[in-house]
DSSP file (Angstrom, degrees, kcal/mol; ACC not computed):
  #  RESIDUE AA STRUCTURE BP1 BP2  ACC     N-H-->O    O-->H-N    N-H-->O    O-->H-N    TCO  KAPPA ALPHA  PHI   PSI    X-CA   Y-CA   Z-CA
    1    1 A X              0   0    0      0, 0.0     2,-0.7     0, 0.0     5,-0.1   0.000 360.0 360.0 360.0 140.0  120.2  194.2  -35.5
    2    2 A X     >  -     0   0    0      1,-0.1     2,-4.1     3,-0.0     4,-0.8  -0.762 360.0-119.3 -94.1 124.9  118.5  193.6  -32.2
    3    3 A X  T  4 S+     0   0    0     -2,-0.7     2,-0.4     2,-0.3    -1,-0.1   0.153 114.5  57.8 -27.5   8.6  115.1  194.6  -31.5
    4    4 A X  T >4 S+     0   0    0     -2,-4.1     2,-2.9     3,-0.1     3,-2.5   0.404 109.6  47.0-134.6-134.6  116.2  196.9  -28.8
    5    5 A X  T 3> S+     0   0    0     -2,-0.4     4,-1.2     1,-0.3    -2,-0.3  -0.043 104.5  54.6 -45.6   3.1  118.2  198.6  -31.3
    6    6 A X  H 3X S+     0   0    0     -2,-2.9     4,-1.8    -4,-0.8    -1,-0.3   0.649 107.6  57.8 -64.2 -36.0  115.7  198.9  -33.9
    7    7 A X  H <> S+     0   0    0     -3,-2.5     4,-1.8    -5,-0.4    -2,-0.2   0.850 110.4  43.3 -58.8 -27.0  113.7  200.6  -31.2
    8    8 A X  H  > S+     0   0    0     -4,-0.4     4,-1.6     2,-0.2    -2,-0.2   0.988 109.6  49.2 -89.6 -50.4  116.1  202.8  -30.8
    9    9 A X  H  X S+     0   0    0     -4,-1.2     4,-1.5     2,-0.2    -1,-0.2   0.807 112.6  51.3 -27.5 -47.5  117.0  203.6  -34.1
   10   10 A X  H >X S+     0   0    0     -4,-1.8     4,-3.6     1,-0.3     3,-0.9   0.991 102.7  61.1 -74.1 -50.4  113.4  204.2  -35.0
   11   11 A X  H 3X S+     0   0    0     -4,-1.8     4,-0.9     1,-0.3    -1,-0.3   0.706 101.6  53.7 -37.6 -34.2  113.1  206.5  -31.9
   12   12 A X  H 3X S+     0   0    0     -4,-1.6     4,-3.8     2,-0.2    -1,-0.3   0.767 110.9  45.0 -86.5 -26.0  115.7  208.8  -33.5
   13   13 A X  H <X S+     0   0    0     -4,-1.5     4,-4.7    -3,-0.9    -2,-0.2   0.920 107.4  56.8 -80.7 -30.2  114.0  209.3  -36.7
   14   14 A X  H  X S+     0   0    0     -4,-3.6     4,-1.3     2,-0.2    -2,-0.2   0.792 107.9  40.7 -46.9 -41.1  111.3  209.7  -35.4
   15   15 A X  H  X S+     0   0    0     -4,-0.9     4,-1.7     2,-0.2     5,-0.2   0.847 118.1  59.0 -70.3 -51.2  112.5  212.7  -33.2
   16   16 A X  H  X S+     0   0    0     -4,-3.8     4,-1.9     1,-0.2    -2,-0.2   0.943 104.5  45.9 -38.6 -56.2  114.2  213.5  -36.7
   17   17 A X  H  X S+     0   0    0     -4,-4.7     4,-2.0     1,-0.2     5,-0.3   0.798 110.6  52.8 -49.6 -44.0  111.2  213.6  -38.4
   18   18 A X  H >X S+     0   0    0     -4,-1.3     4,-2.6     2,-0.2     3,-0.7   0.986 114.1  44.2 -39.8 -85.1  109.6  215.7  -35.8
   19   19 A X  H 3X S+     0   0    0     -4,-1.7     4,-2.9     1,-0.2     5,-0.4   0.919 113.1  46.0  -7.7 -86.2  112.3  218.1  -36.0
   20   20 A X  H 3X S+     0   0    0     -4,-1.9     4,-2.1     1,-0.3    -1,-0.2   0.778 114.8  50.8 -49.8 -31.1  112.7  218.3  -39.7
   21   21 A X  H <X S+     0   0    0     -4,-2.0     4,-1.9    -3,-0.7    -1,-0.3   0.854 112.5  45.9 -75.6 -37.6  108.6  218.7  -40.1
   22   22 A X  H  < S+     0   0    0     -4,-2.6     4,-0.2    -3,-0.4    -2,-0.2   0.687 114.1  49.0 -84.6 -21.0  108.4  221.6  -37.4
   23   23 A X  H  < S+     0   0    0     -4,-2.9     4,-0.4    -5,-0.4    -2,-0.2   0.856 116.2  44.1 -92.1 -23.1  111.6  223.3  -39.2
   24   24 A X  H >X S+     0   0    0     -4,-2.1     3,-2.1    -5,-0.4     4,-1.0   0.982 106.9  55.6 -63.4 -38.7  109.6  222.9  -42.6
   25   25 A X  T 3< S+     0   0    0     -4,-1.9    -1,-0.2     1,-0.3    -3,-0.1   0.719  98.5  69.7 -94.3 -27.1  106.2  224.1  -41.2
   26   26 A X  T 34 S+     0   0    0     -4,-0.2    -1,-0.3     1,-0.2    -2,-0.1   0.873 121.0  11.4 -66.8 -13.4  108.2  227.7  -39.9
   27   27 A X  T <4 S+     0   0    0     -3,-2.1    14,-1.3    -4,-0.4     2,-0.3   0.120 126.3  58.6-154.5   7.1  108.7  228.9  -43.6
   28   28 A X  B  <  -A   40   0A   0     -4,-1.0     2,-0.2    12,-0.2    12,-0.2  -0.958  62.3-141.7-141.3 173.9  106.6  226.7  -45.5
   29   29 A X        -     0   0    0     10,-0.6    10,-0.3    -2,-0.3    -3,-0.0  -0.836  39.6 -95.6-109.0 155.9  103.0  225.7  -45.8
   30   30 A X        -     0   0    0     -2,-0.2     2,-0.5     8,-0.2     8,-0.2  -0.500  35.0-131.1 -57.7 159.9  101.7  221.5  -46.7
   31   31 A X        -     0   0    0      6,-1.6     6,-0.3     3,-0.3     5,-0.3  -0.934  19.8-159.5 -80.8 114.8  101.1  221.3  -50.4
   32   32 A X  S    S+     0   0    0     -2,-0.5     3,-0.2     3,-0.1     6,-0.0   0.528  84.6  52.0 -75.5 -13.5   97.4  219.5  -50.4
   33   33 A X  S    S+     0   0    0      1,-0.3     2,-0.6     4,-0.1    -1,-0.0   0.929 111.5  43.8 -89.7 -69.4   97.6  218.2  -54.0
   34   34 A X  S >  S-     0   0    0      1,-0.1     3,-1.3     4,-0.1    -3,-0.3  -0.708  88.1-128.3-109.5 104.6  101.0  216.3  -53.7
   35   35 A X  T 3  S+     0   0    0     -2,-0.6     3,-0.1     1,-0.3    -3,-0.1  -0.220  89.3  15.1 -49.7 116.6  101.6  214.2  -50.5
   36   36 A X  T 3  S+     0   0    0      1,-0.3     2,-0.3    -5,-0.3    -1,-0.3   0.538 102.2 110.9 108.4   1.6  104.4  214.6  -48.7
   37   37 A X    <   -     0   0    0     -3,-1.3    -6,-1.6    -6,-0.3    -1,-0.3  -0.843  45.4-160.7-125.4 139.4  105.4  218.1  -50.4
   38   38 A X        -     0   0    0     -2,-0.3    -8,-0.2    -8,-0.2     2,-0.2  -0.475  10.8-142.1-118.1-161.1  105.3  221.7  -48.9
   39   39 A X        -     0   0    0    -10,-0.3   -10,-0.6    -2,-0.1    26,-0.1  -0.614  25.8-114.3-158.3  75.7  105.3  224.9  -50.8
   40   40 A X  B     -A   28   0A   0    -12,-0.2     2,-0.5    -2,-0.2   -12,-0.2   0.050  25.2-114.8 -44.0 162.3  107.4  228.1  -49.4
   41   41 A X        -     0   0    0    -14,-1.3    -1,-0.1    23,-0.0     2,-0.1  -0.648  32.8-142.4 -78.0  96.6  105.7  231.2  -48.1
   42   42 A X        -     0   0    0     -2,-0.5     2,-0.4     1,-0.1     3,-0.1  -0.528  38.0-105.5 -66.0 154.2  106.9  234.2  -50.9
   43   43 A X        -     0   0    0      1,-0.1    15,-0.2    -2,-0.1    18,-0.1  -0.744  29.0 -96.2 -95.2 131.6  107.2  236.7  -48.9
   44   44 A X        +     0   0    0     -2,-0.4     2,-0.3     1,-0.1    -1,-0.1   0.290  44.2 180.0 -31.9 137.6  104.7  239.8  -48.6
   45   45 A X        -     0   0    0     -3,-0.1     2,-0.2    12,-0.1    -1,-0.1  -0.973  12.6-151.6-140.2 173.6  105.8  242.6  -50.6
   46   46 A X    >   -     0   0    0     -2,-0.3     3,-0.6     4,-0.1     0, 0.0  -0.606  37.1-108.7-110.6 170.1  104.1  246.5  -51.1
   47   47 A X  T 3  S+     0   0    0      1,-0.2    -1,-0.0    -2,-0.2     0, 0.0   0.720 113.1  70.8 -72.2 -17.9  104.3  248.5  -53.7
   48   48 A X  T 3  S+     0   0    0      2,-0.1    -1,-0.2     0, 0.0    -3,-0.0   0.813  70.8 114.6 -52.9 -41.4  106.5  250.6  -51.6
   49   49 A X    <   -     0   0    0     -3,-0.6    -4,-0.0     1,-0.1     3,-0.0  -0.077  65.2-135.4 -35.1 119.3  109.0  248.3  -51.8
   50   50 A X     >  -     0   0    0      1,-0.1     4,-2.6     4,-0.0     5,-0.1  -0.385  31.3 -99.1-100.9-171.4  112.0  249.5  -53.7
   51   51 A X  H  > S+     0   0    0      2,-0.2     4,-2.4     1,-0.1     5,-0.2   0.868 120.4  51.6 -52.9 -39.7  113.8  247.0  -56.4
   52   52 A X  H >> S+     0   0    0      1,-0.2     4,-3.1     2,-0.2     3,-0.9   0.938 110.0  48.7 -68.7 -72.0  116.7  245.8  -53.9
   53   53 A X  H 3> S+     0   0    0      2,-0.2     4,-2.5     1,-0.2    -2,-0.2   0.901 115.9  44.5 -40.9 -41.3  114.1  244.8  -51.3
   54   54 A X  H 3X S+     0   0    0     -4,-2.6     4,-1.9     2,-0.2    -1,-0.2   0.972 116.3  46.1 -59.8 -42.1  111.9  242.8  -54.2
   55   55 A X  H <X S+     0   0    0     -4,-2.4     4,-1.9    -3,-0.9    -2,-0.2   0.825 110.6  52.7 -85.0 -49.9  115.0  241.4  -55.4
   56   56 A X  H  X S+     0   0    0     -4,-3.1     4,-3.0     2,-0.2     3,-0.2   0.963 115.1  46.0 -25.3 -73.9  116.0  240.5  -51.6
   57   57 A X  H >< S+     0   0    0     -4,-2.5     3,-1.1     1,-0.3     4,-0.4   0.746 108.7  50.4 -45.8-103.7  112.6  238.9  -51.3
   58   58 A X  H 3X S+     0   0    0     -4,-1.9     4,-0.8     1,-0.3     3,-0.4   0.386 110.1  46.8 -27.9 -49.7  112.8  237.2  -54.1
   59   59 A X  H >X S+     0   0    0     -4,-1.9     3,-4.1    -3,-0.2     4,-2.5   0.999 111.5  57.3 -64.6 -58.5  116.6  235.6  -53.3
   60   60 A X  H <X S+     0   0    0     -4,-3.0     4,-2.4    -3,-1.1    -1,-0.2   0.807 111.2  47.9 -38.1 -35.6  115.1  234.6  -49.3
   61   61 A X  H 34 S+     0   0    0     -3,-0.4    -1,-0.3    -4,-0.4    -2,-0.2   0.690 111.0  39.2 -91.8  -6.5  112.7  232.8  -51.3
   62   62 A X  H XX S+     0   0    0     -3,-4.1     4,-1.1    -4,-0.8     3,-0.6   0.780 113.7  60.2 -82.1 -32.9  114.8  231.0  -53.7
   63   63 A X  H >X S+     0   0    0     -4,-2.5     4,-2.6     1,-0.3     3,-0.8   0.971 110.8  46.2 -60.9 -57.1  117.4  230.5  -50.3
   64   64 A X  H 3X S+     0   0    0     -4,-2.4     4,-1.6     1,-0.3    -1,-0.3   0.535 107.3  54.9 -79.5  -4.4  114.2  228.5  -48.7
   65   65 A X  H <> S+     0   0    0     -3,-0.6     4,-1.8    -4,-0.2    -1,-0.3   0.716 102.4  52.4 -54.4 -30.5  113.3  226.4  -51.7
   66   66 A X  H <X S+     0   0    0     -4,-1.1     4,-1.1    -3,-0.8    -2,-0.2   0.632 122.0  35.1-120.9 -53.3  116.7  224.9  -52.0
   67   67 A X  H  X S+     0   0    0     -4,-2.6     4,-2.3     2,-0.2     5,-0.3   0.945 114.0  61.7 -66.8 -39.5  116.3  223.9  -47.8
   68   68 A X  H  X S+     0   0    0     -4,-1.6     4,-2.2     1,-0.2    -2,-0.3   0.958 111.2  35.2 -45.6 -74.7  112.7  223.4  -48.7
   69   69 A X  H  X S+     0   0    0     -4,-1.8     4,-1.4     2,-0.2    -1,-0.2   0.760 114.7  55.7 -39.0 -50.9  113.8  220.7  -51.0
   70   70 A X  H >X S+     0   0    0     -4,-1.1     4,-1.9     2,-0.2     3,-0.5   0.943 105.2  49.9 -22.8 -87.5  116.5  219.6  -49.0
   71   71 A X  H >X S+     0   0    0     -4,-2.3     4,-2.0     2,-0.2     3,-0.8   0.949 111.9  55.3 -34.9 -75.2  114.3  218.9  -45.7
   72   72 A X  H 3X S+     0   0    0     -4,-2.2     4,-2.1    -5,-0.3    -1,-0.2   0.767 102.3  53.4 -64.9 -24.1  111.9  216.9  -48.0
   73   73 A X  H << S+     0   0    0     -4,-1.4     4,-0.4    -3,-0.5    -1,-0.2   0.869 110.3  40.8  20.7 -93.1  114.2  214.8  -49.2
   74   74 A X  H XX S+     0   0    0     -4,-1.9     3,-3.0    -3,-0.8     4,-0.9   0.969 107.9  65.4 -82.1 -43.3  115.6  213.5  -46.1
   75   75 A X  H >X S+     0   0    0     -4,-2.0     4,-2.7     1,-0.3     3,-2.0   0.903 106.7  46.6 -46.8 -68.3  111.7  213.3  -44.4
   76   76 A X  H 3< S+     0   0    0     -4,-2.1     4,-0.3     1,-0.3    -1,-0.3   0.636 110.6  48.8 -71.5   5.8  110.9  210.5  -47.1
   77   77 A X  H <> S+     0   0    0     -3,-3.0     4,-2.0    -4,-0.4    -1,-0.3   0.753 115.8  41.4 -81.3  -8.1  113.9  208.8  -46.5
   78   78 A X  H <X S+     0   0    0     -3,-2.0     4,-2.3    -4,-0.9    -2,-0.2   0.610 118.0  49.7-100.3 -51.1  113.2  208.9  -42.7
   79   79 A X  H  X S+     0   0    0     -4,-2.7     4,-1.9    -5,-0.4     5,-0.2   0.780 113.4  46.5 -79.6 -16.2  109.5  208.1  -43.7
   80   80 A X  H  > S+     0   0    0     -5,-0.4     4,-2.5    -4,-0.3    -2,-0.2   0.956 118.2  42.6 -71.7 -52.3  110.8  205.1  -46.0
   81   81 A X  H  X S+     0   0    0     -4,-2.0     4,-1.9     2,-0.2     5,-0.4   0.952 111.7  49.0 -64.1 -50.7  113.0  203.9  -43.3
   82   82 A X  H  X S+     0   0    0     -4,-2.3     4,-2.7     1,-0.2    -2,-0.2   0.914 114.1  49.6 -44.1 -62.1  110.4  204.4  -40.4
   83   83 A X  H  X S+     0   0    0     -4,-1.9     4,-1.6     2,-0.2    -1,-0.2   0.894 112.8  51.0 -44.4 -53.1  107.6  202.2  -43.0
   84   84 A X  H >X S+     0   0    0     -4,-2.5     3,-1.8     2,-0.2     4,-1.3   0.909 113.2  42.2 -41.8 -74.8  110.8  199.4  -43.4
   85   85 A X  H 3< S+     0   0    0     -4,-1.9    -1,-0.2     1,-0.3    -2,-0.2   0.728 122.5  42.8 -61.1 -32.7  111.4  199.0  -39.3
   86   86 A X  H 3< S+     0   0    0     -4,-2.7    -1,-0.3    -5,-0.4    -2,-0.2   0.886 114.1  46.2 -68.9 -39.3  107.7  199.0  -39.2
   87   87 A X  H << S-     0   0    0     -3,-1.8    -2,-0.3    -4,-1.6    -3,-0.2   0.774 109.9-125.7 -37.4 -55.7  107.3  196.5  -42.4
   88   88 A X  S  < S+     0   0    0     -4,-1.3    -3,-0.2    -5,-0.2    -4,-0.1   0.861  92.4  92.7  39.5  63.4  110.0  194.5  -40.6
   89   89 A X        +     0   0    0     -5,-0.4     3,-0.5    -6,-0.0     2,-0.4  -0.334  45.1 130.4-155.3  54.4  112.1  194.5  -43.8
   90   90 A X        +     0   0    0     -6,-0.3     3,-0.1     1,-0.2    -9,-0.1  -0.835  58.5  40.6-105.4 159.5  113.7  197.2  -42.8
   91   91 A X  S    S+     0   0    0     -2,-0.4     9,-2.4    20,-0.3     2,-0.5   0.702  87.1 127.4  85.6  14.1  118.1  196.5  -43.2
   92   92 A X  B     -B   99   0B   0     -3,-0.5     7,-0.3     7,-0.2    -1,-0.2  -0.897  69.2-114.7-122.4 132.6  117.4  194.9  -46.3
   93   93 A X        -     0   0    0      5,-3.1    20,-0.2    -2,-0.5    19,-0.1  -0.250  13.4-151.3 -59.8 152.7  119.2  195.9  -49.6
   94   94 A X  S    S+     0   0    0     18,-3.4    -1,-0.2     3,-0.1    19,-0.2   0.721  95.4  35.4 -87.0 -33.7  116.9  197.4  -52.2
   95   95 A X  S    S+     0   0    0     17,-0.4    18,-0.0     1,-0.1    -2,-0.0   0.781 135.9  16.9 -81.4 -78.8  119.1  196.1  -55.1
   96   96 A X  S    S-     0   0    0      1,-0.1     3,-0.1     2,-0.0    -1,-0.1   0.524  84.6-136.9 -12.6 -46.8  120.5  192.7  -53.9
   97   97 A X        +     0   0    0      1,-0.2     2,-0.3    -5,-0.1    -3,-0.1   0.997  65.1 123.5  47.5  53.0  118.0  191.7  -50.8
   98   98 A X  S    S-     0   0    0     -7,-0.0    -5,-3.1     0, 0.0    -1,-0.2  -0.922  77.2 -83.8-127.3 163.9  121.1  190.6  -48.6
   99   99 A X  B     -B   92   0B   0     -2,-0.3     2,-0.4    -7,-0.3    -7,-0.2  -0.382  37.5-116.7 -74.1 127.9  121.2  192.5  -45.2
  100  100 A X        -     0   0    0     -9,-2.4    14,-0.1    -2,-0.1    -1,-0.1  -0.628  43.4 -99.0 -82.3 141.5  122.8  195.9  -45.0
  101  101 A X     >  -     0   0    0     -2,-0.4     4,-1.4     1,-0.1    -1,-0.1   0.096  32.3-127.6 -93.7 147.8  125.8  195.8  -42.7
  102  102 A X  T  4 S+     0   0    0      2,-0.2    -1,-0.1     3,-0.2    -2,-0.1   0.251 106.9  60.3-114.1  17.8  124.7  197.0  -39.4
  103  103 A X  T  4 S+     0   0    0      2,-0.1    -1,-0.2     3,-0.1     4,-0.1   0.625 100.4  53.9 -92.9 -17.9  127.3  199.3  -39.1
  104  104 A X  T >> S+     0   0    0      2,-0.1     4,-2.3     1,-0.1     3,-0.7   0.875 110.7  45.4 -63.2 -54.9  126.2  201.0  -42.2
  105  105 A X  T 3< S+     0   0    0     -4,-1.4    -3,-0.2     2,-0.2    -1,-0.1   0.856 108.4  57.3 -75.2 -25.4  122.5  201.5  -40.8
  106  106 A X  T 34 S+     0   0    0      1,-0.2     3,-0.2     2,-0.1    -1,-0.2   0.863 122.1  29.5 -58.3 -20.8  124.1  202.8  -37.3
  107  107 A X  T <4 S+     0   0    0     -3,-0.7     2,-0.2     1,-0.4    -2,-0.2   0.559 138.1  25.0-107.2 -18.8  126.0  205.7  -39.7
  108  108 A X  S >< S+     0   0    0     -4,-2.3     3,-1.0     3,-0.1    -1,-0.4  -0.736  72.9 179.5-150.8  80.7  123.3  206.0  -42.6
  109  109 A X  T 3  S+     0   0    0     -3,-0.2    -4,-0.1     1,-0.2   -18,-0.1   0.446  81.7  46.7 -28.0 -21.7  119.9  205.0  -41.1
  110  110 A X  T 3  S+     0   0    0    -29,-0.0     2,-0.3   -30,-0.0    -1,-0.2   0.044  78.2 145.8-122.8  38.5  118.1  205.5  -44.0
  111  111 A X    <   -     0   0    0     -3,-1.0   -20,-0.3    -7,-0.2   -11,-0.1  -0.603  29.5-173.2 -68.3 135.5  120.4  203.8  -46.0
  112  112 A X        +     0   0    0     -2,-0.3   -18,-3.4     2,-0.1   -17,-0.4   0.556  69.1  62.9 -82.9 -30.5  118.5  201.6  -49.3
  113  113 A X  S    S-     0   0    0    -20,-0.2     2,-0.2   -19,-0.2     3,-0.1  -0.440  76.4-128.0-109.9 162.5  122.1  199.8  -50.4
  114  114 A X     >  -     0   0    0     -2,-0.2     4,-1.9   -14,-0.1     5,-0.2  -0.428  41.8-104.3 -77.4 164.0  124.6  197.5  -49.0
  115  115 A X  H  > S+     0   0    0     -2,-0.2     4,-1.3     2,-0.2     5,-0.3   0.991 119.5  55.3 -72.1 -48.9  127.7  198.7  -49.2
  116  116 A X  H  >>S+     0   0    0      1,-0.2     5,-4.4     2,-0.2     4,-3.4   0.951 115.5  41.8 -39.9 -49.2  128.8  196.5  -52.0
  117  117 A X  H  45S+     0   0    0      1,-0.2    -1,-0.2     4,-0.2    -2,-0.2   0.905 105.3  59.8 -73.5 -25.5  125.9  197.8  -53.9
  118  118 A X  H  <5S+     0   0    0     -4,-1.9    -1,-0.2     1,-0.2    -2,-0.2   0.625 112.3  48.9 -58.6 -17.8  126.3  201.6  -52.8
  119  119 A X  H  <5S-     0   0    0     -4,-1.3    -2,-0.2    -5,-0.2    -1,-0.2   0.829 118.4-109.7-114.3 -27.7  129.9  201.0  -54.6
  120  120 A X  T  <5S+     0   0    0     -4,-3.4    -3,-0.2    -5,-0.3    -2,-0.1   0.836  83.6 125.0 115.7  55.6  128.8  199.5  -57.8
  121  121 A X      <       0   0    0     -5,-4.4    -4,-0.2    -6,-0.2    -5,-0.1   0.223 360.0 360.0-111.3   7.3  130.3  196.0  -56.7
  122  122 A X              0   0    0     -6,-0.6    -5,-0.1    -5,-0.2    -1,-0.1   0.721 360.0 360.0 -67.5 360.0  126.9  194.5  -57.3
């Protein structure tokens, strides 16, 4: 991969990351104990509230744990890959340590594997 397209590459996860951080930070708050981890907002309720409306809440908040999870996820692979390209050892298989196919990293940027090893050919 050419240094012009490692710029470039990095420049779109970066703008992922951006993205992905700003859509967590609408519905969730940082976690301060455990790095890298957010914490959804349950959502207000009154005592007014009747059982369907708790129960509502209650599913919205399970709905945004299950993206919440999702969205962190892909940021630390996006932060793994961004450390690699920074590292310069970024393209390199994690099982093997032969160079991941650079059509693979154009389609899967934060790919870890080679293909062989992604297929269990190792």
């Amino acid at each position: 991969m050419t240094p012009s397209e490692s710029e470039k590459l990095k420049e779109e996860l970066e703008k992922e990351r951006d993205i992905i951080t700003s859509e967590l930070e609408s519905f969730a708050t940082i976690n301060p104990v455990v790095k890298g981890d957010y914490k959804s907002k349950f959502p207000v309720t009154n005592q007014s509230d009747t059982s369907d409306e708790k129960a509502h809440n209650v599913e919205e908040f399970e709905k945004e744990r299950g993206v919440e999870q999702s969205l962190e996820l892909r940021l630390k692979e996006i932060n793994e890959a961004l450390h690699k390209i920074n590292s310069g050892i970024y393209g390199v298989c994690n099982r093997c340590k032969s160079p991941i196919e650079e059509k693979r990293l154009q389609a899967i940027p934060v790919a870890k594997l080679c293909v062989s090893c992604a297929m269990g050919k190792y």
